[in-house]
BAMI-817533 format. One record per residue (C-alpha): residue number from 0; x, y negated, z. Coordinates in steps of 0.02 Angstrom, whole numbers, plus 50000, padded with zeros to 5 digits. Example, Ala and Ser with C-alpha at 12.3 -4.5 7.8 and 13.67 -1.06 7.14 Angstrom:
BAMI-817533
<resi = 0 | X = 50615 | Y = 50225 | Z = 50390> .
<resi = 1 | X = 50684 | Y = 50053 | Z = 50357> .
end
This chain:
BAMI-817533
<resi = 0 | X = 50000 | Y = 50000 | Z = 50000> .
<resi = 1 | X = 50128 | Y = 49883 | Z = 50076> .
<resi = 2 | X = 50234 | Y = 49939 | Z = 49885> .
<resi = 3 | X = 50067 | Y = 49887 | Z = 49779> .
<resi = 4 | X = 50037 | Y = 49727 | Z = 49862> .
<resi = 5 | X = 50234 | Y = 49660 | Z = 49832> .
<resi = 6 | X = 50205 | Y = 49700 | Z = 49673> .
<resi = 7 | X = 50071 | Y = 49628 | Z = 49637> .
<resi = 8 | X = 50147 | Y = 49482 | Z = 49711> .
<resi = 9 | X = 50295 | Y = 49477 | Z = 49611> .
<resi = 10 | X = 50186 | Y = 49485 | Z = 49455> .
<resi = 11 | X = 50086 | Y = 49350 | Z = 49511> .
<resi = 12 | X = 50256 | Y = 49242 | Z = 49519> .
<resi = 13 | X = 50293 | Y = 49310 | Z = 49354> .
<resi = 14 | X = 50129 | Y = 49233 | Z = 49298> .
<resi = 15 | X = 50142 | Y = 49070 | Z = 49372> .
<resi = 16 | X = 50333 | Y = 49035 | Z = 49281> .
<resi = 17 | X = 50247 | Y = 49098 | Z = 49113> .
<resi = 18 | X = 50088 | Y = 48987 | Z = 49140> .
<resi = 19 | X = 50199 | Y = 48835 | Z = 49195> .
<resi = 20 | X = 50311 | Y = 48862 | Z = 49041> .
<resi = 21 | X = 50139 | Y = 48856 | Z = 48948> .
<resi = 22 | X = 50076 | Y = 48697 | Z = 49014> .
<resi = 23 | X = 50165 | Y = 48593 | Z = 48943> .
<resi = 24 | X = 50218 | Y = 48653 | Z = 48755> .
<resi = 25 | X = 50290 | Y = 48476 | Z = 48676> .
<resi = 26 | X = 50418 | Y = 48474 | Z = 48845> .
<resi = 27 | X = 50462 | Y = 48641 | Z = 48798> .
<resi = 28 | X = 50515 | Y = 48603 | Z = 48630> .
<resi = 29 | X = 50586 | Y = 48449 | Z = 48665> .
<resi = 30 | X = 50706 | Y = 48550 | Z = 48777> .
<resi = 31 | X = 50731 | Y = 48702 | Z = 48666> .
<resi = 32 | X = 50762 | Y = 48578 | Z = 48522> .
<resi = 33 | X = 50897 | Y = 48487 | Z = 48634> .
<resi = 34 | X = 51081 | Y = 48509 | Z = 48541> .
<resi = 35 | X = 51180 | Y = 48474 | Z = 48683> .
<resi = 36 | X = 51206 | Y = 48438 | Z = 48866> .
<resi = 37 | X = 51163 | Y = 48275 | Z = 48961> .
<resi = 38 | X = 51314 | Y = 48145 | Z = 48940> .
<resi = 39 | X = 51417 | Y = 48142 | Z = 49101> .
<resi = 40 | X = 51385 | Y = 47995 | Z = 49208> .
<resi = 41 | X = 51487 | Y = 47845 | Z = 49185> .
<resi = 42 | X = 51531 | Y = 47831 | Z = 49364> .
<resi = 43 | X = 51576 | Y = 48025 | Z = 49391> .
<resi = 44 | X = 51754 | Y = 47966 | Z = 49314> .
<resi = 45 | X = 51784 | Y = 47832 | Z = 49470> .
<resi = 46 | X = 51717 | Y = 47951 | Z = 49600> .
<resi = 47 | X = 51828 | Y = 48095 | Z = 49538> .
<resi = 48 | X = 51986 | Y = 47977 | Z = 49512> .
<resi = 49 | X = 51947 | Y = 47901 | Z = 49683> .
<resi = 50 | X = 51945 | Y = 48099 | Z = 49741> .
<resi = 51 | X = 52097 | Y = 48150 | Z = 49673> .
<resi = 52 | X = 52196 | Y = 47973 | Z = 49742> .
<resi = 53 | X = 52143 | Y = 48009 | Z = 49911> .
<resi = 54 | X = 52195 | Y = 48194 | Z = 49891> .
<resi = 55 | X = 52352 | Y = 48144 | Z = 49839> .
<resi = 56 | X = 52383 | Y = 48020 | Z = 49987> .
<resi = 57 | X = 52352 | Y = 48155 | Z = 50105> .
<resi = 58 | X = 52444 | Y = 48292 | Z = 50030> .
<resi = 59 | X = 52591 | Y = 48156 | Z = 49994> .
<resi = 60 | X = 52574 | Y = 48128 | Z = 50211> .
<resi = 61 | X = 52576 | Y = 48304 | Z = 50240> .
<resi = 62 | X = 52720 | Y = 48343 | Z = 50157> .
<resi = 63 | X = 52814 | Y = 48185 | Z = 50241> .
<resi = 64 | X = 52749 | Y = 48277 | Z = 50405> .
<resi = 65 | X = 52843 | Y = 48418 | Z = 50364> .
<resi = 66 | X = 52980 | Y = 48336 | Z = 50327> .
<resi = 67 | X = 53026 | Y = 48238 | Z = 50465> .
<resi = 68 | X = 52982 | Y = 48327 | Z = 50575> .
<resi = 69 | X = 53081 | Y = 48208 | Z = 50696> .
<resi = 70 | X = 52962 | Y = 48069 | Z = 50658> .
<resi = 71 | X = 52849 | Y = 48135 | Z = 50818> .
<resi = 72 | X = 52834 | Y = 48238 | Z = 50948> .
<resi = 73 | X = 52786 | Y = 48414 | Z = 50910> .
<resi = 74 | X = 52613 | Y = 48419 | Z = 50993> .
<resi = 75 | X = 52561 | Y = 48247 | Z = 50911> .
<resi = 76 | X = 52652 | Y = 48308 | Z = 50743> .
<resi = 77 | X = 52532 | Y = 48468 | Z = 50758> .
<resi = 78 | X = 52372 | Y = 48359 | Z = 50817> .
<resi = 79 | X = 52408 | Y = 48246 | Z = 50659> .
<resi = 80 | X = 52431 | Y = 48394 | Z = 50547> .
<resi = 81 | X = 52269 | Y = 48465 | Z = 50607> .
<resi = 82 | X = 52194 | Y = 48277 | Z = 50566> .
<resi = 83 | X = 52265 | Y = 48275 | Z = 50383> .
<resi = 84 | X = 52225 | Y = 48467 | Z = 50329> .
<resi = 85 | X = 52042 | Y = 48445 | Z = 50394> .
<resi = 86 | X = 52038 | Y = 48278 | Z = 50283> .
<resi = 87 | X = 52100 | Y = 48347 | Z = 50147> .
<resi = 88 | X = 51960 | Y = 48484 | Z = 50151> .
<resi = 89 | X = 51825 | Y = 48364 | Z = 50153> .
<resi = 90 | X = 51897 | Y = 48265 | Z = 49999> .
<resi = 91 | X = 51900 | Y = 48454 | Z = 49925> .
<resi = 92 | X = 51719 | Y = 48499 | Z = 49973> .
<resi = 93 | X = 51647 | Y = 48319 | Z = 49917> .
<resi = 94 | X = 51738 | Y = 48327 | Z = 49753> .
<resi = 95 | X = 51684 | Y = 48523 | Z = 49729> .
<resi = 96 | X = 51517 | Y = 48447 | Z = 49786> .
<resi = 97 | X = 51508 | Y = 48316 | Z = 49646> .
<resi = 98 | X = 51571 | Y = 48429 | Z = 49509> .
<resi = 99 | X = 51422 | Y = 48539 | Z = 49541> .
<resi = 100 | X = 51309 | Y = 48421 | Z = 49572> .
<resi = 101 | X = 51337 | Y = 48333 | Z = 49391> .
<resi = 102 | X = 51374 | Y = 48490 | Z = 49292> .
<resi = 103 | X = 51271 | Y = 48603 | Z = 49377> .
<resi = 104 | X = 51125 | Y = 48539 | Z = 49452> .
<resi = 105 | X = 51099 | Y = 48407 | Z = 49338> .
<resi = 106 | X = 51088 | Y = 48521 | Z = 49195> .
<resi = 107 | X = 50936 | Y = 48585 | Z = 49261> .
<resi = 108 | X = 50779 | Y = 48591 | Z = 49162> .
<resi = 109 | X = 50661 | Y = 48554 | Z = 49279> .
<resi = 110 | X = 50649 | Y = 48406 | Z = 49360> .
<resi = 111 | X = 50577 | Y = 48476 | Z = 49530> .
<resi = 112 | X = 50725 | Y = 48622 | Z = 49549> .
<resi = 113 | X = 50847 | Y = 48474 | Z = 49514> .
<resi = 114 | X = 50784 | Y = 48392 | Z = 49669> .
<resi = 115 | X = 50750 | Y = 48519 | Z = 49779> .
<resi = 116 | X = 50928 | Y = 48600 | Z = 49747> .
<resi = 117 | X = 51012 | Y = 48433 | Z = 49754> .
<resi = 118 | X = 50935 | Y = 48412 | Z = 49934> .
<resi = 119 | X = 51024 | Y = 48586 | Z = 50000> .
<resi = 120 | X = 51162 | Y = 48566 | Z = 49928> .
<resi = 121 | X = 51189 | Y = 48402 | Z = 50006> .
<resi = 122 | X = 51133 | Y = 48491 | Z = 50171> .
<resi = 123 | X = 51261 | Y = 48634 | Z = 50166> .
<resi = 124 | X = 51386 | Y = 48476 | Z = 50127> .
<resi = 125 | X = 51330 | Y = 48405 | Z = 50287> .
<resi = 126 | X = 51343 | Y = 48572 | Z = 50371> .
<resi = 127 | X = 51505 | Y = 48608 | Z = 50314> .
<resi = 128 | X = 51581 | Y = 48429 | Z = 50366> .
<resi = 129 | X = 51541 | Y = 48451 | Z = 50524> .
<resi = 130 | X = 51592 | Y = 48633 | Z = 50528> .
<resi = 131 | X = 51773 | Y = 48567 | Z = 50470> .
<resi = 132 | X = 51775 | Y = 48417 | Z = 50605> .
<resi = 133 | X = 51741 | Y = 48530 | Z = 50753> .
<resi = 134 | X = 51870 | Y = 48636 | Z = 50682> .
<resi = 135 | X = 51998 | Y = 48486 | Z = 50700> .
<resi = 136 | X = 51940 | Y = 48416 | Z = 50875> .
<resi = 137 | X = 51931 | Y = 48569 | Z = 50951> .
<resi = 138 | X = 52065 | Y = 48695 | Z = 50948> .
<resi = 139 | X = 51991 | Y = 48803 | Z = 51063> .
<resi = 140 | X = 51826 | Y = 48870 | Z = 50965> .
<resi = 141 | X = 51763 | Y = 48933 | Z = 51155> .
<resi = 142 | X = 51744 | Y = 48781 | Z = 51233> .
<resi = 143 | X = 51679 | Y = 48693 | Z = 51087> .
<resi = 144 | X = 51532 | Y = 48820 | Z = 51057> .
<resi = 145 | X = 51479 | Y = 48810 | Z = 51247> .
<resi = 146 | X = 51496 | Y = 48627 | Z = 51242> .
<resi = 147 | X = 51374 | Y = 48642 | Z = 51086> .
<resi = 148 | X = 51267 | Y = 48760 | Z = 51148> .
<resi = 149 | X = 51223 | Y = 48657 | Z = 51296> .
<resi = 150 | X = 51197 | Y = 48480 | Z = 51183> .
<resi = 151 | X = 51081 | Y = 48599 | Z = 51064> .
<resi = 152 | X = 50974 | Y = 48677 | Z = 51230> .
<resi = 153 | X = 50935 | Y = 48501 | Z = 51275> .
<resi = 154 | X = 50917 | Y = 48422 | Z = 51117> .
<resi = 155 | X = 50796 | Y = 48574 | Z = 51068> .
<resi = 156 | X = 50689 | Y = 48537 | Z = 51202> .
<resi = 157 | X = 50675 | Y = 48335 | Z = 51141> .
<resi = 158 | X = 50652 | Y = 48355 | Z = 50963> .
<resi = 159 | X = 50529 | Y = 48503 | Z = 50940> .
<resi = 160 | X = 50457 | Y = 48424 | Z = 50817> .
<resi = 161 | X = 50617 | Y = 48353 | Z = 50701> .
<resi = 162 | X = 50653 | Y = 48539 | Z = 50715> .
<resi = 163 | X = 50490 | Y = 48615 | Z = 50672> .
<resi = 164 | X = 50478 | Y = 48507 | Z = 50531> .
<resi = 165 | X = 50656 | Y = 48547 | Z = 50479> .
<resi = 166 | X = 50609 | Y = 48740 | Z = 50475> .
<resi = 167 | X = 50433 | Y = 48668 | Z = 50389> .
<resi = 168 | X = 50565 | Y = 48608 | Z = 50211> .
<resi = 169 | X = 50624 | Y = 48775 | Z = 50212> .
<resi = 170 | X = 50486 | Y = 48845 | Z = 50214> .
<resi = 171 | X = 50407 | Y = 48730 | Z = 50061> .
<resi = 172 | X = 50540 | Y = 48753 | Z = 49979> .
<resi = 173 | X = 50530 | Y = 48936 | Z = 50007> .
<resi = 174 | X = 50372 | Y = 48977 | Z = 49957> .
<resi = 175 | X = 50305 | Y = 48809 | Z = 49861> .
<resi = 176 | X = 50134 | Y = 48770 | Z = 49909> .
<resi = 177 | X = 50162 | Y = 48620 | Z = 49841> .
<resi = 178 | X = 50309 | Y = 48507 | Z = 49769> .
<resi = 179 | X = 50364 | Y = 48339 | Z = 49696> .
<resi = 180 | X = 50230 | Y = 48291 | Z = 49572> .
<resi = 181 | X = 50094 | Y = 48398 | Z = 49633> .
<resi = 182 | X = 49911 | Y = 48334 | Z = 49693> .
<resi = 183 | X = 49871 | Y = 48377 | Z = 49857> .
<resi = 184 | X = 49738 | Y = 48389 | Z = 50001> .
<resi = 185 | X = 49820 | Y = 48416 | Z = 50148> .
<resi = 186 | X = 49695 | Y = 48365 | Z = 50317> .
<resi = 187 | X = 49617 | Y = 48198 | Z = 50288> .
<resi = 188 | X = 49788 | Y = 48140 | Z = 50182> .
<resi = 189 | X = 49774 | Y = 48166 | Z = 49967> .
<resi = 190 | X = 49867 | Y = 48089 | Z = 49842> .
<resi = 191 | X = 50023 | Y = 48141 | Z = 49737> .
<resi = 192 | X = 50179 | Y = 48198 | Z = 49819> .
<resi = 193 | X = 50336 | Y = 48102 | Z = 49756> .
<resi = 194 | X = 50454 | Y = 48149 | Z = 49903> .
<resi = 195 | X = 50488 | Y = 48311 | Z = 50025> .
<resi = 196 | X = 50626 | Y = 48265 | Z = 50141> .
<resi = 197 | X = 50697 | Y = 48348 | Z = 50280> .
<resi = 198 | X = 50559 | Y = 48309 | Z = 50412> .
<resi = 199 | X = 50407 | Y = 48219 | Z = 50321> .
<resi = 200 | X = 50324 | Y = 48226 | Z = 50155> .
<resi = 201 | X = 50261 | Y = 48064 | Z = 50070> .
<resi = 202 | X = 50113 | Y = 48045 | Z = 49972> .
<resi = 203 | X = 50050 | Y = 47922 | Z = 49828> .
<resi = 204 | X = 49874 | Y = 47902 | Z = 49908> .
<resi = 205 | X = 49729 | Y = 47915 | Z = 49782> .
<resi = 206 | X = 49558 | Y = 47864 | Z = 49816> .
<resi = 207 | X = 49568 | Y = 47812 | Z = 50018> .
<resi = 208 | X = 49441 | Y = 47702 | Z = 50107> .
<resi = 209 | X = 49446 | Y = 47572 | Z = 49988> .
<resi = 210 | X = 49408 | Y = 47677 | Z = 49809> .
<resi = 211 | X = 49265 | Y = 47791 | Z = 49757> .
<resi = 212 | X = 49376 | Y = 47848 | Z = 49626> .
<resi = 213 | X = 49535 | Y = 47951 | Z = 49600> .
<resi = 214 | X = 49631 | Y = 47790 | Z = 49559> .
<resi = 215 | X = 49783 | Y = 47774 | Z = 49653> .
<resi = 216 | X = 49755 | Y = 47653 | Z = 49822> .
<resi = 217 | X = 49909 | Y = 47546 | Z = 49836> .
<resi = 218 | X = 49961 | Y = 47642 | Z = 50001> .
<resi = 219 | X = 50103 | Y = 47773 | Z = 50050> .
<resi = 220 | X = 50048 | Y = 47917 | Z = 50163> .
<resi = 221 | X = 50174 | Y = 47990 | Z = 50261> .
<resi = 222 | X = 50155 | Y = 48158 | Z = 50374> .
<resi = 223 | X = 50270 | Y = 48285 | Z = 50437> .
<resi = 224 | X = 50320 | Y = 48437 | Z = 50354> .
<resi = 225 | X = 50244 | Y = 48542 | Z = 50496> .
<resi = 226 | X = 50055 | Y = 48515 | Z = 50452> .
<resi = 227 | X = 50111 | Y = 48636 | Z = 50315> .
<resi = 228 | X = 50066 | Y = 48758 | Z = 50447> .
<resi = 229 | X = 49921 | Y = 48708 | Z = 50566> .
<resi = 230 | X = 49819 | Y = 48633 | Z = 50393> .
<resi = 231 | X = 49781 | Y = 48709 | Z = 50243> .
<resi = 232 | X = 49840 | Y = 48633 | Z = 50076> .
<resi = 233 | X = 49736 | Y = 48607 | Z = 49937> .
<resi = 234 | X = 49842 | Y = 48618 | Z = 49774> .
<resi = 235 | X = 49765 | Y = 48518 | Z = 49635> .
<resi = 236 | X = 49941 | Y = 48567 | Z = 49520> .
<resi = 237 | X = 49957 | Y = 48752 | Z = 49525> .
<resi = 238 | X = 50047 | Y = 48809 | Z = 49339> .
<resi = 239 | X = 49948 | Y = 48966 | Z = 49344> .
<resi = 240 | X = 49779 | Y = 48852 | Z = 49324> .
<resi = 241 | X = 49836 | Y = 48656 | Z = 49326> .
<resi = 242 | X = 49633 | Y = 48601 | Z = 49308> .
<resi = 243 | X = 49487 | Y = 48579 | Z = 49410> .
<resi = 244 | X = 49309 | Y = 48597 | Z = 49367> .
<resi = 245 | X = 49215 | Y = 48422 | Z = 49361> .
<resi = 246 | X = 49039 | Y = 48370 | Z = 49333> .
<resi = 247 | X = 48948 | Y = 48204 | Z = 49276> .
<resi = 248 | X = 48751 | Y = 48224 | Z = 49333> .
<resi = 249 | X = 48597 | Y = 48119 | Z = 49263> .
<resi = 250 | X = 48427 | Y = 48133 | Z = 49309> .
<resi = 251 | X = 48306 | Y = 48160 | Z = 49178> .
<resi = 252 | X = 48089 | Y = 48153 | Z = 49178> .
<resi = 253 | X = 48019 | Y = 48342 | Z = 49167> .
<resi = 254 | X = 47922 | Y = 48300 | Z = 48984> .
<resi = 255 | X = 48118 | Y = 48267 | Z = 48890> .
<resi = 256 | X = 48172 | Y = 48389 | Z = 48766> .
<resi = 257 | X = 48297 | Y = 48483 | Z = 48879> .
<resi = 258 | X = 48373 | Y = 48609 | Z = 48737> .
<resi = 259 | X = 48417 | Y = 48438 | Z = 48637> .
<resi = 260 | X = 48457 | Y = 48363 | Z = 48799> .
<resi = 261 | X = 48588 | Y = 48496 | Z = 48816> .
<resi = 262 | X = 48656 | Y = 48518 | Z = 48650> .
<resi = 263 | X = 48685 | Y = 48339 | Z = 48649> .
<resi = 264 | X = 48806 | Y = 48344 | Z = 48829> .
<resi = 265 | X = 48878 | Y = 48486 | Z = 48777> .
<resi = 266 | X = 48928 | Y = 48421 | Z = 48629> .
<resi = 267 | X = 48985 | Y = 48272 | Z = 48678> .
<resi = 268 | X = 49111 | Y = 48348 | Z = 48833> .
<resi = 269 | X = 49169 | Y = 48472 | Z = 48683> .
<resi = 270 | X = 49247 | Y = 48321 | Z = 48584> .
<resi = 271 | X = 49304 | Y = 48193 | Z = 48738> .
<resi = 272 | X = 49411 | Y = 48355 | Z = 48792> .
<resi = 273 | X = 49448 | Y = 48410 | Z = 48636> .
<resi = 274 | X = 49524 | Y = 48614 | Z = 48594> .
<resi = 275 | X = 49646 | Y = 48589 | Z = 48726> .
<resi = 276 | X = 49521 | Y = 48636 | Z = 48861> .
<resi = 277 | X = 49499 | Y = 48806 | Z = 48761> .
<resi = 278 | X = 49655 | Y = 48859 | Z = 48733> .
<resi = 279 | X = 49719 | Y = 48835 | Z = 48918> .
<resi = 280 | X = 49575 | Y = 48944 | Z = 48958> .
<resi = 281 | X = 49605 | Y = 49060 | Z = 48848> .
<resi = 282 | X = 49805 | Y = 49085 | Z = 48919> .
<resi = 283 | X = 49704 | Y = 49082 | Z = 49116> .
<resi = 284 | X = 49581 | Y = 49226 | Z = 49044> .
<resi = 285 | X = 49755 | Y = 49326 | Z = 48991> .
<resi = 286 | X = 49874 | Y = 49298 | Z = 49140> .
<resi = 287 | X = 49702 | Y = 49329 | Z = 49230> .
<resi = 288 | X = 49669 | Y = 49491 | Z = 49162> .
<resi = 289 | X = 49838 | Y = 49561 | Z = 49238> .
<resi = 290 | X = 49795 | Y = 49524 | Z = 49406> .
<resi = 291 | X = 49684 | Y = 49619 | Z = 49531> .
<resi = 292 | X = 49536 | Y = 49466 | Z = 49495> .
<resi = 293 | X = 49519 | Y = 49497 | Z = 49320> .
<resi = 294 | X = 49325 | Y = 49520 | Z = 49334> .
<resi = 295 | X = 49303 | Y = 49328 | Z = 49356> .
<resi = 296 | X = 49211 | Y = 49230 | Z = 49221> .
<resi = 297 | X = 49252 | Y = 49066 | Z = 49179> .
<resi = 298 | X = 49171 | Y = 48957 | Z = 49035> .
<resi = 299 | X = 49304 | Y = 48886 | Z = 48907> .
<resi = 300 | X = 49184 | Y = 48759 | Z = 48833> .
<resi = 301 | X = 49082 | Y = 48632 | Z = 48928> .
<resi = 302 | X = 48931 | Y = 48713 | Z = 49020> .
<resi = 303 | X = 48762 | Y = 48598 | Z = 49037> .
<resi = 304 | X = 48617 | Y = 48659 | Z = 49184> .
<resi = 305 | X = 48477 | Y = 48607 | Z = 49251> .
<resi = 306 | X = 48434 | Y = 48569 | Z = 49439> .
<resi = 307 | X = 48264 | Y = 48542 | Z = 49509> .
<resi = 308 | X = 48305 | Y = 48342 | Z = 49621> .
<resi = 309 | X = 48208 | Y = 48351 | Z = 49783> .
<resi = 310 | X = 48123 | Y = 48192 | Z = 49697> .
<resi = 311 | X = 48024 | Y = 48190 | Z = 49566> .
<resi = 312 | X = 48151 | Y = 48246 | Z = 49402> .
<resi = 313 | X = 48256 | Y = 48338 | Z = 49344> .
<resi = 314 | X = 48462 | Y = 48346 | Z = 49374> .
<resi = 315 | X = 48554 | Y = 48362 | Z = 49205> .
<resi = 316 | X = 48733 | Y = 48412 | Z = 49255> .
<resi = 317 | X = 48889 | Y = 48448 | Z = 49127> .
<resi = 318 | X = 49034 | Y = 48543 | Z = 49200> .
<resi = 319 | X = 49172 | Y = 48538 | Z = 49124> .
<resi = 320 | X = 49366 | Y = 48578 | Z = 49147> .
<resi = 321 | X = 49495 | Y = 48415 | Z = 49158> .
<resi = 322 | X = 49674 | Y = 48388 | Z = 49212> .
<resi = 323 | X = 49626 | Y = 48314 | Z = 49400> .
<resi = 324 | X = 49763 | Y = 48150 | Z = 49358> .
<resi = 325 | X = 49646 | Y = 48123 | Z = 49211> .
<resi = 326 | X = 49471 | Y = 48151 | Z = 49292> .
<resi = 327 | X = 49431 | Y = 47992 | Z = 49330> .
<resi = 328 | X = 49461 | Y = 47919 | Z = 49152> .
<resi = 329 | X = 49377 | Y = 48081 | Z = 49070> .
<resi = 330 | X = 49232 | Y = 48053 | Z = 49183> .
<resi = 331 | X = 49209 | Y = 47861 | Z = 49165> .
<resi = 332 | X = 49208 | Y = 47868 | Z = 48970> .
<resi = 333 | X = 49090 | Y = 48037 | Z = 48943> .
<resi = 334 | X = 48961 | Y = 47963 | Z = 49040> .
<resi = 335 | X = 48981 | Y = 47807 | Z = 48939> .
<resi = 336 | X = 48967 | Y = 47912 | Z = 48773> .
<resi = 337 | X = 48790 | Y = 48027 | Z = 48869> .
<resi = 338 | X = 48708 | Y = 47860 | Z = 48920> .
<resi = 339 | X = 48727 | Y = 47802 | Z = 48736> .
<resi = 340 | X = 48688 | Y = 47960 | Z = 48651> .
<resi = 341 | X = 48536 | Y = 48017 | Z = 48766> .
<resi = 342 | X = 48473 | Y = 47819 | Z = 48756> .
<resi = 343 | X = 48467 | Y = 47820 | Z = 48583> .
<resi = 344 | X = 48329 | Y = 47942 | Z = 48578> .
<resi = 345 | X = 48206 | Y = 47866 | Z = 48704> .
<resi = 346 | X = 48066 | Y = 47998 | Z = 48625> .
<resi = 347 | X = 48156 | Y = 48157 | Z = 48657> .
<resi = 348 | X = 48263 | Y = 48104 | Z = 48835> .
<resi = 349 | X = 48148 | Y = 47987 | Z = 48958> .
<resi = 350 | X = 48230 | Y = 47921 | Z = 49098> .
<resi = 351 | X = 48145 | Y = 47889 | Z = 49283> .
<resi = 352 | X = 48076 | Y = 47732 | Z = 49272> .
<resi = 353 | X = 48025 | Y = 47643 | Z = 49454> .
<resi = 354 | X = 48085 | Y = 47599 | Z = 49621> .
<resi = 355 | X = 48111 | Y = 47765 | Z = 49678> .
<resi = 356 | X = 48271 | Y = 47809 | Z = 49564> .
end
């Protein structure tokens, strides 16, 4: 069982690359059609000359060190030694750092990976810089881990949180419920994430107080990375199905022609959204059929019902599927394009007329 379900899992990973590959076809050839690799930056030169001259400084006072050896006493010539060598691997791992960094890292494809594994890498930098400096203040590796050991138990007890959200950004980065450029619903905070540091994630807010609409507030929304685990996260960006099902609703009298009534929504929604709509739920219905769910239906052209209103008429609703960045554009202009359409046929649509709609 346990076999079956980590498959499935890893097939469902499988399905998510292909579908995000998918999503975005012109990208994809822009990339595939790209000749060469990006140019280096201008400024790698200076920091890599500025690298090597420092390098060189130490190495040239290291070998003085060991040359005149008269110039100091032995225990400050050893203590000075210990300074220069643990300098000197710093300069290595920041220049090692960069090198990667630009011809690595920066190589990347995709714009989120480049981030995320530009973040740990400058972590394990940070990590190893400190590593090296305790090395060189502390010769005896004893006393330095109690003395640590002791600043960690109290400083664990003070910053819970820092921590928790610390092992939070591993854990998004991990397993990716959501990432930079993603919409998200995460408690009472939604908006567009365009950062995932260390501790907090930041949001470009959408909608708030202030909007009915899905048009970006004005405001930054800031919360830490450990809500990722007391609040579920509502993914608006997932590659394996990047859309969300909207609907525009109008309310009709019960004498309109509802077959023409429909034919006419439907037909509209079909050419606002054009084949796209189709053909991304046509590669869903595929990448669906290989998963345990394949038994679930979904509509690849706009789908017009009916709804009895608790008033007096008749709810004429057209779902449809849209990009959820794009929803409130694709809903402001289709109902535009219905209240023109059905108005131009006041015998055939009739709209409530009095001071109850």
């Amino acid at each position: 069982m346990a076999e079956a379900v980590q498959e499935q899992t890893k097939e469902l990973e499988r399905l998510e690359q292909a579908a995000e590959e998918a999503s975005r076809p012109e990208e994809i050839q822009r990339n595939a059609a790209r000749q060469h690799p990006p140019d280096v930056p201008k400024n790698f030169k200076i920091w890599f000359v500025s690298y090597l001259a420092v390098a060189a400084v130490l190495g040239a006072a290291i070998f003085l060190l060991d040359w005149k050896e008269s110039l100091f006493s032995t225990l400050t010539r050893e203590k000075i030694h210990r300074y220069l060598l643990g300098a000197l691997g710093i300069v290595a791992l920041l220049t090692a750092a960069k090198v990667m960094e630009v011809f690595v890292i920066s190589r990347l494809r995709n714009t989120v990976s480049r981030f995320n594994l530009q973040r740990i890498l400058r972590l394990a930098v940070g990590v190893a810089i400190v590593f090296i400096t305790v090395s060189v203040l502390f010769v005896n590796w004893y006393a330095a881990v109690v003395s640590l050991g002791l600043i960690s138990l109290i400083l664990g007890f003070a910053l819970q949180t820092p921590i928790s959200s610390f092992i939070a950004w591993i854990y998004i980065l991990a397993r990716a419920p959501y990432r930079i450029g993603d919409r998200i619903e995460i408690g009472e905070a939604r908006g567009d994430v365009i950062d995932v540091s260390y501790l907090d994630t930041t949001l470009w807010e959408i909608g708030g107080r202030h909007l009915s609409t899905d048009h970006p507030s004005g405001r930054l929304i800031k919360f830490p990375n450990t809500n990722v685990f007391s609040r579920p996260v509502y993914n608006y960006s997932w590659p394996l199905f990047p859309y969300v099902w909207n609907e525009i609703k109008l309310s009709i009298a019960y004498e309109s022609d509802l077959n023409f009534v429909a034919t006419t929504m439907q037909k509209l929604a079909e050419a606002e959204l054009g084949e796209s709509m189709m053909k991304k739920v046509k590669l869903y219905r595929d990448l669906l059929a290989r998963t345990p769910v394949d038994d679930l239906e979904v509509q690849e052209r706009p789908v017009v019902v009916f709804r009895v209103n608790p008033n007096t008429w008749l709810d004429a609703i057209v779902r449809y599927l849209v990009n959820p960045k794009e929803a409130s554009g694709v809903k402001t202009r289709l109902t535009r394009q219905l209240l023109t359409a059905l108005n131009a046929a006041p015998d055939r649509v009739l709209f409530p007329k009095s001071n109850l709609r």
